[in-house]
C-alpha positions, -999 to 999 in steps of 0.1 A, spaced: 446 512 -263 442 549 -270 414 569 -252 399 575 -281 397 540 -290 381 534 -253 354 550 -258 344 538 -294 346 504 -276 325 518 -250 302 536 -274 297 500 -291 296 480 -259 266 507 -246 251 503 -282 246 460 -276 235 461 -244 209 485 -251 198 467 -285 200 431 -266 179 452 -239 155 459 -262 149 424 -279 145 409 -245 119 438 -236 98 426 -274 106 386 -263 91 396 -227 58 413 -235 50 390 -260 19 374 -255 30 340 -265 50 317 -248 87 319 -262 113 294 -254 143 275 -270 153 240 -261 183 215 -265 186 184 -286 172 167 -261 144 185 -258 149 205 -225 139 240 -223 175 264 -217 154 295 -221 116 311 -218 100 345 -209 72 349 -190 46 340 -208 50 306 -201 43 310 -166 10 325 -180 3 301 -204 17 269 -178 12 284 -140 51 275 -137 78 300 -127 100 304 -150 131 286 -127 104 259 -130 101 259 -168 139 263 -177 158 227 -171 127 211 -177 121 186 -206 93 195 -228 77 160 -224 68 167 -193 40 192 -200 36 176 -235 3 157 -227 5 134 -258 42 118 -256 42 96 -291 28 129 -302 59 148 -293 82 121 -301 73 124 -337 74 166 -339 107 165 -322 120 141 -349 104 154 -375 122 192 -363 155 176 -353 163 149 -375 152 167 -414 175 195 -426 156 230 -430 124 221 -417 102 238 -392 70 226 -374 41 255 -381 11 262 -360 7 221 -347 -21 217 -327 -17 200 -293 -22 198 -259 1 213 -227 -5 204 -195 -6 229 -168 13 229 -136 -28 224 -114 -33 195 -137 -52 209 -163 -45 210 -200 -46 237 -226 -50 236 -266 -15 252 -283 -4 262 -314 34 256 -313 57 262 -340 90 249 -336 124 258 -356 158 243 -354 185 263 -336 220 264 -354 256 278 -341 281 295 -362 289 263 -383 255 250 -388 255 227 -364 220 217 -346 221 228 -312 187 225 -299 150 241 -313 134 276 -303 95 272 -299 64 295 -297 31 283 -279 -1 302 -284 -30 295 -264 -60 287 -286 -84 275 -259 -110 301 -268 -105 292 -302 -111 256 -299 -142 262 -279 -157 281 -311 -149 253 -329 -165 233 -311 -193 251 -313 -195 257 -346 -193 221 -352 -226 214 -333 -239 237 -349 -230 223 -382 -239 188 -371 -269 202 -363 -276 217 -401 -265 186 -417 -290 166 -396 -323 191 -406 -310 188 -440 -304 150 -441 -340 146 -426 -358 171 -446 -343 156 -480 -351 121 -467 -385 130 -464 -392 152 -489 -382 122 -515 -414 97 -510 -437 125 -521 -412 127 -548 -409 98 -557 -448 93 -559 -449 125 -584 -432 108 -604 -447 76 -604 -479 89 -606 -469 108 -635 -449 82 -655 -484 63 -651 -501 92 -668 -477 88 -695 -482 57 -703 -519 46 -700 -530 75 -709 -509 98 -734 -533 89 -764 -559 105 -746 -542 143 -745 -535 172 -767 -501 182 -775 -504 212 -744 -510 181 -721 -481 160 -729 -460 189 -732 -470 198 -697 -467 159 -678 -435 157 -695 -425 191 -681 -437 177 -646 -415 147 -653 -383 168 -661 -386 192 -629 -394 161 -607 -365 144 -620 -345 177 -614 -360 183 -577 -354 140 -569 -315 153 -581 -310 179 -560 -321 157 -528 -300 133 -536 -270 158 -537 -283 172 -506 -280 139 -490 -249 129 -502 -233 162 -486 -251 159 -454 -240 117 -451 -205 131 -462 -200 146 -425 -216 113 -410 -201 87 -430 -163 83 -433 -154 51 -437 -124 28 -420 -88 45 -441 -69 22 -450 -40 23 -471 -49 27 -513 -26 33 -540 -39 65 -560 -32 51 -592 -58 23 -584 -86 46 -576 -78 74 -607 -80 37 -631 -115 31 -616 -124 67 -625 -112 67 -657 -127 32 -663 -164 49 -659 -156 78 -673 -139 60 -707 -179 65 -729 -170 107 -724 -133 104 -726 -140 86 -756 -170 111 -774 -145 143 -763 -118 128 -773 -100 136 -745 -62 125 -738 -57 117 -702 -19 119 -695 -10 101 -654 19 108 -635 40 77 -628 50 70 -593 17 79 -583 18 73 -541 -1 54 -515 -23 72 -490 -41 64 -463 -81 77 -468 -117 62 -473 -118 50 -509 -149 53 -520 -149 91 -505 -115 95 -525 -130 80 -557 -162 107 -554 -131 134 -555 -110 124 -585 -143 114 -600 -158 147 -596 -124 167 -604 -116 146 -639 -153 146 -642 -156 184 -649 -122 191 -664 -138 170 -692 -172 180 -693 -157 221 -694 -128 210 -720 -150 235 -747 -138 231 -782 -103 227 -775 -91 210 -805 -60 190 -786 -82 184 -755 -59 171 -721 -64 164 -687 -27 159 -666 -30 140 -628 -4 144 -609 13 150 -572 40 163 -555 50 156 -518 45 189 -501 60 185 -464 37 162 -445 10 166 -475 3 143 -505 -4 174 -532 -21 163 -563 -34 183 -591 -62 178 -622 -52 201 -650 -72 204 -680 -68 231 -713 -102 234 -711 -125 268 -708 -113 278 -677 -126 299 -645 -126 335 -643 -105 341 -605 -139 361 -592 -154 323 -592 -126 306 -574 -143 306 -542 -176 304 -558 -178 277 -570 -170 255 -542 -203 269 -528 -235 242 -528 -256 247 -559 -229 273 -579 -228 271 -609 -206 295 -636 -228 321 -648 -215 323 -683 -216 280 -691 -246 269 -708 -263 236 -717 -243 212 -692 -257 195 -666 -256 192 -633 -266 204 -598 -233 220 -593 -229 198 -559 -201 180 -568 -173 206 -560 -186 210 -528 -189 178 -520 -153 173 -529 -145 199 -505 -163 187 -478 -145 152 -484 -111 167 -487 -118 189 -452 -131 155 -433 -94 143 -445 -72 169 -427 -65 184 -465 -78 217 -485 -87 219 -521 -84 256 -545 -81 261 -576 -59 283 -601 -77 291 -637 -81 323 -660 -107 319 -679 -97 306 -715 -71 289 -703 -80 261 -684 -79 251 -647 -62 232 -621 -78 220 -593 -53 210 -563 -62 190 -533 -37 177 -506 -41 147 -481 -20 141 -450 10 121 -453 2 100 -424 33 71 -437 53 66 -404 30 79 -382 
């Protein structure tokens, strides 16, 4: 080899070692806990974070299996196949439990990759673990919190309805005996009493529905979709009907595990507005459908309808919101938000995408709990 040549090898040789020098430094100071397994699960490499996060050195940690400080093992059976075992598929931010080398456990967040060689064989995984112990604690803490709300709210609904209720017994009574009796002003104003009461006896039983929503869940159980969207569409045939409304179903519509009554309030809500906000649409549809989105069951309730301006998106998952720009329809505007809170007690989300004028479709997922 000419000299020359020696030290452009040299040159190169000095050039990797300081790059691979200077990944390892990042992979070092990193804050989370950064490691790469085989296909059998035992750690080949990890920096020191995980003596951080695990109180084990890291001769310790490397040649260990990942069961062993995996508190939950049918839990980490079922990430490792779902990582080793499915072509392209990656585990993001999974909530779980480590335990610690004193005993204790911690809350993670692991996401975990498949590891490939030069011809795209698996050879193993490469992890990160966060520590989310001070985030679990504020969840926690919000959630009594919220516990607590929803318990003043159920309460003060509960007993704001018998006085209520009397209003308007007492007032229906008035109506009745003694309507002959009054001028035009008078019935205009007991009947005015009878509409707001109505209204107010509305609102608290929204109220109560959202605040039961976080208390009762019933048993889940396994229920084909298709079942529960006939059931809606069943009570909802007198408006599909007057609209004149074409409801188009996916076919192959799956099988989820869920409450089914707390499932039914969601597609009845959903289908529910896309055809009370269908506006003068003179080809009026509604589409239901799903796709499988990883270990979600995504469906979707598109209508052609009036739409949602995007500034509303959020909005109107808010208790009591109502678009600003829709007249004469009723409702308390609960029902969105009662779907959301049903949804969220389900593992799932629920957004929607709309311009106003041309229509909206609202999405919702539910975990695809099949095999598990």
């Amino acid at each position: 080899m000419q000299p020359d040549n020696q030290i452009v090898l040299l040159d190169k040789i000095a050039a990797l070692n300081e790059a691979r020098d200077y990944l390892w430094n990042i992979l070092e100071n990193t804050a989370d806990m950064i490691f790469t397994s085989d296909t059998g699960g035992v750690i080949k490499e990890c920096n020191r974070a995980g003596k951080t996060l695990l109180g084990y050195e890291k001769e310790d940690l490397v040649g260990s299996p990942l069961l062993k400080f995996w508190v939950e093992e049918d839990n980490y059976k079922m990430v490792m196949e779902w990582v080793m075992t499915r072509g392209s598929v990656s585990v993001s931010n999974y909530e779980t439990r480590f335990r610690r080398k004193d005993g204790s456990e911690v809350d993670v967040s692991l996401t975990l990759s498949q590891m490939k060689n030069a011809t795209g064989e698996i050879t193993g995984s490469v992890g990160t673990c966060r520590d989310i112990t001070e985030k679990k604690k504020f969840q926690n803490q919000l959630k009594a919190v919220k516990e607590e709300l929803e318990n003043f709210v159920y309460t003060i609904s509960h007993d704001l309805k018998s006085p209520i209720v009397s209003i308007e017994g007492y007032v229906s009574m008035l109506l009745e005996k003694y309507s002959n009796g009054m001028d035009e002003n008078g019935l205009h104003y007991l009947n005015r009493i009878e509409w707001n009461v109505q209204k107010m006896g509305k609102l608290l039983n929204s109220l109560l529905e959202i605040s039961r929503i976080g208390r009762v869940i019933g048993q889940k159980r396994e229920v084909m979709v298709r079942d529960i969207i006939d059931q809606v569409l069943k009570a909802q045939q007198v408006n599909i009907d007057r609209r004149g409304v074409t409801i188009e179903i996916q076919d192959g519509l799956p099988a989820i595990t869920c409450d089914q009554q707390r499932l039914y309030q969601v597609f009845s809500n959903l289908t529910g507005n896309a055809i009370k906000f269908i506006g003068d649409q003179p080809n009026p549809l509604v589409r239901i459908g799903y796709r499988e989105a990883g270990d979600m069951h995504e469906f979707f309730i598109k209508d052609n309808g009036i739409g949602i301006d995007p500034k509303y998106h959020e909005k109107i998952f808010g208790i009591f919101q109502r678009l600003e720009d829709v007249k004469n329809v009723e409702g308390t505007g609960v029902g969105l938000t009662i779907a959301k809170r049903i949804i969220e007690h389900h593992g799932g989300r629920i957004w929607v995408e709309s311009e106003a004028g041309k229509g909206a479709t609202f999405y919702f997922t539910i975990p695809n709990r099949k095999g598990r």
